[in-house]
TORLUMTOR-74738 format. One line per 4 residues: number of its first residue (from 1); their letters; for each residue x, y, z of C-alpha. Coordinates in Angstrom, 3 decimals, decimal comma. Example, Ala and Ser with C-alpha at 12.3 -4.5 7.8 and 13.67 -1.06 7.14 Angstrom:
<sites>
1	AS	12,300 -4,500 7,800 ~ 13,670 -1,060 7,140
</sites>
This chain:
<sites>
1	XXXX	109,904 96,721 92,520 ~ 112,916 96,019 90,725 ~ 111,169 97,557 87,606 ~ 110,090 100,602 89,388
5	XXXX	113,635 100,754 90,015 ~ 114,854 100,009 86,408 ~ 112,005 102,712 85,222 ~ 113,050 105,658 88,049
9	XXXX	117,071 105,565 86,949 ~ 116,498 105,194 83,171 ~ 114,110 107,904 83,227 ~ 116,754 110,295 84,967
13	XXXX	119,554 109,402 82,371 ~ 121,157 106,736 84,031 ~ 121,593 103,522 82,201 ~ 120,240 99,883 83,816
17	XXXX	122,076 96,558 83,124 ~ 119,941 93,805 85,022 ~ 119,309 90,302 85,708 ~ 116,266 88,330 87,099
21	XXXX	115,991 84,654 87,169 ~ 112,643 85,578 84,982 ~ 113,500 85,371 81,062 ~ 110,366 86,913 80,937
25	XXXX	111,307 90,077 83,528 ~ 114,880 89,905 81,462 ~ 112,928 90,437 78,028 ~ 110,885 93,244 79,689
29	XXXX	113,468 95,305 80,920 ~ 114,831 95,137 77,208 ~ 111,553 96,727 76,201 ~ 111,653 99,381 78,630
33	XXXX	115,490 100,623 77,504 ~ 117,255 98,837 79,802 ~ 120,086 95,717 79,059 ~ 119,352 92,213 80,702
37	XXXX	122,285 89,675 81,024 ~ 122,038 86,044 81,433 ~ 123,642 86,401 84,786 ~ 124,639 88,018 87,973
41	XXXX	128,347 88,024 87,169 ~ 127,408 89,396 83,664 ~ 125,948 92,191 85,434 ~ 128,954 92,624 88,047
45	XXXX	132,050 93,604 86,545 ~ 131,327 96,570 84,390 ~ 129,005 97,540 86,822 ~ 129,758 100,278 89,657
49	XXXX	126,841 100,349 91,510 ~ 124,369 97,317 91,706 ~ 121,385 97,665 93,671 ~ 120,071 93,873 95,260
53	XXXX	115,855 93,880 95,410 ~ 115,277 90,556 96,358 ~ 112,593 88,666 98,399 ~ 114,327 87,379 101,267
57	XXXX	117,918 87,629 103,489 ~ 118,840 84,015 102,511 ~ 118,520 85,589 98,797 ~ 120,332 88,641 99,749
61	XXXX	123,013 86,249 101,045 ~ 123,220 84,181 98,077 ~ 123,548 86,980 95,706 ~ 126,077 88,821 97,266
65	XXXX	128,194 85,786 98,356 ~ 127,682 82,491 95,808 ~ 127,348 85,125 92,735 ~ 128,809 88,750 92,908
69	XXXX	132,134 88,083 94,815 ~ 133,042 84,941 92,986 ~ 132,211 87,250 89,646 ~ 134,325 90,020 91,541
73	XXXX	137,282 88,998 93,405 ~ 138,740 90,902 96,457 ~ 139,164 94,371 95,781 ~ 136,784 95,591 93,302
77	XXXX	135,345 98,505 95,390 ~ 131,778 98,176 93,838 ~ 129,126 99,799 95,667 ~ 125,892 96,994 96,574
81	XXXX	122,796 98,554 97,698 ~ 120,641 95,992 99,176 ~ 117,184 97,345 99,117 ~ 115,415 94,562 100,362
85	XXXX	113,849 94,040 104,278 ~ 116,143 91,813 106,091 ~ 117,179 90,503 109,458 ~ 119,279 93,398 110,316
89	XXXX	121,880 91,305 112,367 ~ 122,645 89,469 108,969 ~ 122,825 92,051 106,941 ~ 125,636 93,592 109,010
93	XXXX	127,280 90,407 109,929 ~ 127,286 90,417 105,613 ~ 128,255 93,674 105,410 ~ 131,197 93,186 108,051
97	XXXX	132,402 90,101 105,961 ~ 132,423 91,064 102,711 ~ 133,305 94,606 102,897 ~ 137,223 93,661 103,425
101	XXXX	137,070 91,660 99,960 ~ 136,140 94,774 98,290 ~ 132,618 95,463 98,558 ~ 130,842 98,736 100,146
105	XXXX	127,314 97,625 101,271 ~ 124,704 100,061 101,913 ~ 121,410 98,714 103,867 ~ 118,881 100,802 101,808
109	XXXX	115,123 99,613 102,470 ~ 112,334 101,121 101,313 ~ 109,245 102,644 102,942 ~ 106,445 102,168 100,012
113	XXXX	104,455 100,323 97,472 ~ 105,954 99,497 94,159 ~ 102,848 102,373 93,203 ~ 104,387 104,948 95,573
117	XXXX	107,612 104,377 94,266 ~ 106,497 104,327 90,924 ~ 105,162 107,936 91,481 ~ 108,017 109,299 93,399
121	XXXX	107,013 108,853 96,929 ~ 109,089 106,086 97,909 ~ 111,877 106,809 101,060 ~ 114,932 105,536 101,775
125	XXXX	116,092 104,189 105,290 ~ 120,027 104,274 104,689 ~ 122,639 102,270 107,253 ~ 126,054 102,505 106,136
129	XXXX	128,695 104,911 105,419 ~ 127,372 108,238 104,840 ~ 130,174 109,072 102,431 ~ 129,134 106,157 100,860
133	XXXX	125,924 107,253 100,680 ~ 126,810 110,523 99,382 ~ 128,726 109,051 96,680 ~ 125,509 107,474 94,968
137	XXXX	123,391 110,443 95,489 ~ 122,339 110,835 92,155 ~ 121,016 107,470 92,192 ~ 119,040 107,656 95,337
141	XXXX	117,564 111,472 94,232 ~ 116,299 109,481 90,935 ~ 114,983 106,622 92,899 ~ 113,316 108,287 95,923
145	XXXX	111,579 111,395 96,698 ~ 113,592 111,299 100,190 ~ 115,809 109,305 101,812 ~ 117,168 109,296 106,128
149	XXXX	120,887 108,298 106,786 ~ 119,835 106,281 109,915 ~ 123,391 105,033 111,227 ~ 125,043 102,254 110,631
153	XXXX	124,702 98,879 108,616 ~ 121,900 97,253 109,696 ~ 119,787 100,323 111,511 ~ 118,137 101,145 108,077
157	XXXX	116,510 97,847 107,966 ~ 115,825 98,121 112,490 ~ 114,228 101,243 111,033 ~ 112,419 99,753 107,901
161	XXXX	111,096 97,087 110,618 ~ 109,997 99,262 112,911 ~ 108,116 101,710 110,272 ~ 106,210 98,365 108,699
165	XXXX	105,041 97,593 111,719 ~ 103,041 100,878 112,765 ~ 101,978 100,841 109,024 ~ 100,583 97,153 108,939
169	XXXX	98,991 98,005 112,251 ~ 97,556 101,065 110,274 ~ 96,216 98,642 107,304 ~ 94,537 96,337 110,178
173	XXXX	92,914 98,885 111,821 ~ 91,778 100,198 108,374 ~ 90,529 96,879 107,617 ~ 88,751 96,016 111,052
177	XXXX	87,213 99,779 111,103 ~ 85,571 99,169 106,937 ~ 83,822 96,090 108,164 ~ 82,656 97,644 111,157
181	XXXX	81,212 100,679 109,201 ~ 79,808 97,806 107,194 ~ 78,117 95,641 110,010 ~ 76,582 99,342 111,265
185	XXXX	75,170 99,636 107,850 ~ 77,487 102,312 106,505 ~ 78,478 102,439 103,214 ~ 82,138 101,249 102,996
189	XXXX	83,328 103,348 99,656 ~ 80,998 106,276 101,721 ~ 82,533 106,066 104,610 ~ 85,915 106,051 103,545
193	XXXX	86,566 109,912 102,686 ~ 84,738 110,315 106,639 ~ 87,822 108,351 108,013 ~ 90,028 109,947 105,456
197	XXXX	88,706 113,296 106,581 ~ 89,016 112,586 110,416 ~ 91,029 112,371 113,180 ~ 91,727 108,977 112,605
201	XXXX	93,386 109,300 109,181 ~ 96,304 107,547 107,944 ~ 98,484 107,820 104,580 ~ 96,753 103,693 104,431
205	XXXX	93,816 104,687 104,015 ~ 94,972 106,446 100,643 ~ 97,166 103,494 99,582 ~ 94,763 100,834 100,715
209	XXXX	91,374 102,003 101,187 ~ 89,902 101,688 97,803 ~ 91,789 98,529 97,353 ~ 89,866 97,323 100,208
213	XXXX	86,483 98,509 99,387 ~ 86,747 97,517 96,189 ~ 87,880 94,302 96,832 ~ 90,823 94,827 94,147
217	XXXX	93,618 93,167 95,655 ~ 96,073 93,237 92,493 ~ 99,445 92,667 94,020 ~ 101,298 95,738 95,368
221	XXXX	102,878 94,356 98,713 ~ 101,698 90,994 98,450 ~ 100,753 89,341 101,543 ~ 103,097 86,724 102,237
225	XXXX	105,952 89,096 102,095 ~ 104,079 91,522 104,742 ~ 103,817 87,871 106,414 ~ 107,695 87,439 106,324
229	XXXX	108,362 90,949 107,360 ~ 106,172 90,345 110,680 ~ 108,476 87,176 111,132 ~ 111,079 88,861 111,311
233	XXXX	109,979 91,601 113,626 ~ 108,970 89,477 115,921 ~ 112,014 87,265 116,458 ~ 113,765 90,978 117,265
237	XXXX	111,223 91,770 119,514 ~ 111,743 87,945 121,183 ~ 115,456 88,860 121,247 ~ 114,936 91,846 122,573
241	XXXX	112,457 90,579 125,592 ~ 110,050 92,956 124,232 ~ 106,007 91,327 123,332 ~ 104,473 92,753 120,519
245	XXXX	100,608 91,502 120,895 ~ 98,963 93,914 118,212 ~ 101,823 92,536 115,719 ~ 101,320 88,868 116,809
249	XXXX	97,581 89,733 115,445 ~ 98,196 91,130 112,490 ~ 100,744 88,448 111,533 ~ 97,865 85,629 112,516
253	XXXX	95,238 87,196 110,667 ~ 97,826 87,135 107,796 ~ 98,845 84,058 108,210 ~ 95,290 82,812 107,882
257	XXXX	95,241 85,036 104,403 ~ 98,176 82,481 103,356 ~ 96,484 79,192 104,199 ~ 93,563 80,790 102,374
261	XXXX	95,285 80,714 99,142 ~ 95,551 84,430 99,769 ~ 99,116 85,177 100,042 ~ 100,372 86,499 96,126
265	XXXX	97,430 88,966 96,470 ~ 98,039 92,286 97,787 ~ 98,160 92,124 101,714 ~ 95,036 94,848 101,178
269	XXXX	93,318 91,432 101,439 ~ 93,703 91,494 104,889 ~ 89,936 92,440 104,717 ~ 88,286 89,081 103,237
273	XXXX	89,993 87,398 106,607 ~ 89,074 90,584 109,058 ~ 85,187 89,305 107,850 ~ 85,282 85,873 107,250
277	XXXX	86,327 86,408 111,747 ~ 82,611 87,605 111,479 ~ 81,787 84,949 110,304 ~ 80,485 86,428 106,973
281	X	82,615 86,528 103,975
</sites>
């Protein structure tokens, strides 16, 4: 994602500086335009807005913390857009320390492949200070095609969760409801533009149907970070006394994708563990 990213803002005029621990993502944003450092704290300090798309919280943590406020000091009033999908308590418990050293924090997750993004479909879920917000619109309107101010730190992520989870339900059901067009003796890649055409249609069935049918599971949202993301949802929905049995499905059937070896492909895959429960593969 973070070259979608790089790709979106250079494209509208605005220049990238970037780091990855990758040399080899560093030497490819140099192709693309862009200017890789060596470091986070390279990046930091002429910087005035840096935008954070990282894997995990404990990564969002690290960066912001152990690397850009060391690099920073107190008072530097950058602007950090964390795009990533996080525990929402710990982003704002983040946000609430570091924002009196100097830093404005927006929670800014994204609904959408890397693809969709790519392409300009990509939303923003946006908690934080809407003045704040307003201040980096340029950025956002080159990075998504729309975005939601959704309150405050820590409800665009609540609202990133809650999204992913009707949407990986929608990618199950996609997946259970191919293979059982299949065991009928339908046509999979046939019956897909039926279901597409139906009541029961779903933007996944345009972002994941041919993937499944196809069995082309190239990485777009990889599996183990779907995985992750149903984690986390669910130890909300434990806090919150609420049960979530579809989710507690989907994230079993992915988690048997991950002990299958299965969990850098896309989380399309999904599919080869929906039929190897039929005990066909």
């Amino acid at each position: 994602m973070g070259e979608v990213y790089a790709r979106r803002l250079m494209a509208a005029g605005i220049p990238v500086t970037g780091f990855d621990v990758d040399a080899a993502r560093r030497a490819r944003l140099a192709e693309l335009g862009g200017r890789p450092v060596s470091s986070i704290a390279e990046l930091a300090v002429p910087t005035r807005c840096i935008v954070v798309a990282v894997y995990s919280t404990d990564q969002v943590e690290d960066v912001v913390e152990n690397h850009l406020l060391p690099a920073l000091g107190d008072g530097s009033n950058k602007i950090v857009l964390c795009m990533s999908t996080c525990d929402p308590d710990r982003v704002a418990a983040l946000a609430a320390r570091v924002g009196p050293r100097g830093i404005c924090y927006l929670d800014v997750p994204v609904s959408g492949t890397s693809d969709q993004v790519r392409r300009g479909d990509g939303v923003a879920l946006i908690g934080g200070d809407k003045a704040v917000a307003d201040e980096v619109a340029p950025l956002l309107d080159a990075l998504f095609a729309r975005r939601f101010h959704v309150g405050k730190i820590g409800d665009g992520g609540r609202a990133k969760l809650a999204v992913n989870l009707i949407l990986g339900l929608n990618r199950l059901a996609l997946a259970e409801g191919l293979v059982f067009a299949e065991r009928l003796g339908l046509d999979p890649a046939a019956f897909l533009p039926v279901a597409q055409g139906s009541a029961s249609y779903s933007q996944v069935m345009d972002t994941k149907g041919l993937k499944m049918v196809r069995g082309d599971f190239a990485p777009e949202g990889r599996a183990k970070q779907t995985l992750k993301d149903c984690h986390i949802m669910l130890d909300q929905a434990a806090g919150l006394g609420q049960k979530l049995s579809v989710l507690e499905v989907h994230a079993d059937v992915l988690e048997a994708c991950v002990r299958a070896g299965e969990g850098e492909l896309d989380n399309s895959v999904i599919i080869k563990e929906v039929r190897r429960r039929g005990g066909r593969i």
